[in-house]
N, C-alpha and C positions, 0 to 999 in steps of 0.2 A: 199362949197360943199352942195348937196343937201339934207334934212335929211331923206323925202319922197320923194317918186314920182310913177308915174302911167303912162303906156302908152299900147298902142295896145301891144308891145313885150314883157313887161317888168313891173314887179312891185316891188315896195320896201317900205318896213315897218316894225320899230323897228327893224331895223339891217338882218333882212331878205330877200336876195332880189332873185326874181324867175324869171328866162328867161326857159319857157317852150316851147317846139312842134313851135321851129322857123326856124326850117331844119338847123342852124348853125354849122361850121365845126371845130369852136373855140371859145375859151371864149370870146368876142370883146375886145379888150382894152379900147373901150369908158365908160364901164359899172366899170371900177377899175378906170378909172379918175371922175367918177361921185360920186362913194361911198366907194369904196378905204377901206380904214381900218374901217369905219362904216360896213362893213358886217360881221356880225359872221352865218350868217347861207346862204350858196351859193346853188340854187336849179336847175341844166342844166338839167332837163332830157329830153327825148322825141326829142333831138334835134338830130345831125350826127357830134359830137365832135371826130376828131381823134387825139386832139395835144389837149396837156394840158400848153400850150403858155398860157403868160396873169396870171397863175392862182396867180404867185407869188404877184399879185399888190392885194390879197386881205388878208393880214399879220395875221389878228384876225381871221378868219374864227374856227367857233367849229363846227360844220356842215357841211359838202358837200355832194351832193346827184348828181350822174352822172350817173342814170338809164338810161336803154336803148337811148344808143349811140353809136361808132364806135369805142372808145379805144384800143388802142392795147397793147400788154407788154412791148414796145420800149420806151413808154411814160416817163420822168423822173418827178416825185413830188417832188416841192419847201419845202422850208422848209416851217411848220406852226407847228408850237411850240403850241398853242391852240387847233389845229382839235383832238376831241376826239371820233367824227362820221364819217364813210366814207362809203358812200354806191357806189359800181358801179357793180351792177347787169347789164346783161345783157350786155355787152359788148364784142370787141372781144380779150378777153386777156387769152392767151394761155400758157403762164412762168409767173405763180405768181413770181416767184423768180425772175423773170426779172424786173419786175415792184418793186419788194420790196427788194432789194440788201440787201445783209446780213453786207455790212460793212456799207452802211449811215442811212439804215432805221430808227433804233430807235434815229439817231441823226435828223433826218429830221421833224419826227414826234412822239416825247418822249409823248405826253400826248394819243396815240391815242387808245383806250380802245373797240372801236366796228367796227367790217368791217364784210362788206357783199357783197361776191362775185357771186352770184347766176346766175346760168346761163349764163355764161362763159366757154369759152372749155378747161380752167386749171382747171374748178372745177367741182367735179363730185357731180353730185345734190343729195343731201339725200329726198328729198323732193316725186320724182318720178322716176321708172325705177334704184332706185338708186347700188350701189354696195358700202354695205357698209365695205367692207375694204378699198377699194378704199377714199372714202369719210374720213373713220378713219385715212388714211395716208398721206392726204391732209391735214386734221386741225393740225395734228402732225407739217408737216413742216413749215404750215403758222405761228402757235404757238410758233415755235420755231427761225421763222425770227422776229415775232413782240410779244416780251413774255408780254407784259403791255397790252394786249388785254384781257378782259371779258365776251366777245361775238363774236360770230364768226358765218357769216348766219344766220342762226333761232334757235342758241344754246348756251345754256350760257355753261364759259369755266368753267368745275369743276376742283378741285386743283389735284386729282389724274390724267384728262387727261393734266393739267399745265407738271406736275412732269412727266409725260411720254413723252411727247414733247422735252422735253428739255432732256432729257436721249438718243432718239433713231429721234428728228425731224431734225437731222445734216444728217441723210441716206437718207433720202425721197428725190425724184424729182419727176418730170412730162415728162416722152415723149409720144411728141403729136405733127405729123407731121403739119405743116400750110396748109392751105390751101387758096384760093380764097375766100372772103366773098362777096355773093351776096350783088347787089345795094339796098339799103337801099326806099322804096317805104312807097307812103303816106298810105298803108296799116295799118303800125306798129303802128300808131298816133289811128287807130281806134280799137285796140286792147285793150276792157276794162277790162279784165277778169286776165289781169298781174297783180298781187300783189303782188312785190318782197319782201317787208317788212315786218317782222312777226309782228302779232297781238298780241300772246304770245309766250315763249320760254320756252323750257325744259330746264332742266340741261343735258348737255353734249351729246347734240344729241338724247334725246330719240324717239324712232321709235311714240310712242302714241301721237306724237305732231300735231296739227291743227293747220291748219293756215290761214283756208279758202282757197278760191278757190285759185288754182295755176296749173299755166301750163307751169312752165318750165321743162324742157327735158333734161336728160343726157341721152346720145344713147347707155349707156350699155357696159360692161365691155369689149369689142370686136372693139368697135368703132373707129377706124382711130390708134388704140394704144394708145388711151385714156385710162393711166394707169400709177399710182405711182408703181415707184419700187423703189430697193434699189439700193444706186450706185456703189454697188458691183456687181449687174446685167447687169452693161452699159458693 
């Protein structure tokens, strides 16, 4: 197996390896028979990934970053006992809890300490336009499917919002009717100004946080019923 390599799609170094902006619609399989358990940090973004096929052939991954792509909450995550980052901003994933099952989650991914969903129509952005109960009733219930988290978006998790997660993040859902996602165009590739990644992070969401330029968009407390409630309100 290879330890480096470099090609027009793809690069890989000390355990790194980046397939960027290749319009792909899955992980390839050639790229886990190439470098396989040598990858601890996997970087897809910018690409049109709708299926998380493939991902299991990369075992040691601490890392994944699945920034603006086409995910959906259907999607099922292999185990990786390692990942302790996961970024998939910008995706179309509409039932956190769909994507993070309250019975396997912590068994699938026990070490995993930082996720960042930003801009996503399951998550309602603190960032801009935000609604922040909304936002507060979100981290509740994400907090409370994957409680070994210490960051969550652009927020570090403080132990009072831990403790209240896990008291009242069993009530929390998301309804949010689906809809059509337009086709995905080479537009998005030339979009420099996305920084889904924070710079720095507050403790527990504070409003006074920077994070440079950002423009992602939650449409507002009214939005398609874009809204945590409680499931005594279904």
């Amino acid at each position: 197996m290879a330890d480096e390599g470099e090609s027009p799609d793809h690069t890989f170094e000390h355990g790194q390896l980046s397939v960027i902006g290749q319009d792909l619609e899955e992980i390839p399989a050639k790229y886990g028979e190439m470098y396989g358990g040598k990858v601890t940090r996997l970087d897809m973004s910018w690409n049109r990934i709708r299926t998380l096929r493939n991902l299991d052939m990369f075992p040691n991954l601490e890392v994944l970053i699945l920034d603006n792509n086409e995910i959906t909450s259907e999607q099922s995550l292999p185990k990786l006992k390692k990942l302790h980052t996961l970024w998939m901003n910008k995706n179309d994933i509409d039932d956190v809890g769909l994507l993070f099952p309250k019975k396997t989650t912590t068994k699938l991914l026990p070490s995993l300490t930082y996720l960042s969903m930003l801009n996503n129509p399951g998550c309602p952005n603190e960032l801009t336009q935000r609604d922040d109960d909304d936002y507060r009733r979100y981290r509740y219930f994400v907090l409370h499917r994957i409680p070994t988290l210490t960051m969550l978006d652009s927020a570090k998790v403080s132990a009072a919002e831990r403790a209240e997660a896990q008291r009242v993040g069993h009530l929390m859902t998301v309804a949010r009717p689906k809809k059509p996602r337009a086709p995905q165009t080479s537009e998005k590739k030339s979009d420099p100004d996305v920084n889904p990644l924070p710079q720095n992070v507050s403790e527990g969401g504070a409003r006074g946080a920077s994070f440079g330029v950002s423009r992602y968009v939650y449409y507002g407390t009214h939005s398609e019923g874009n809204r945590f409630i409680l499931n005594t309100d279904l």
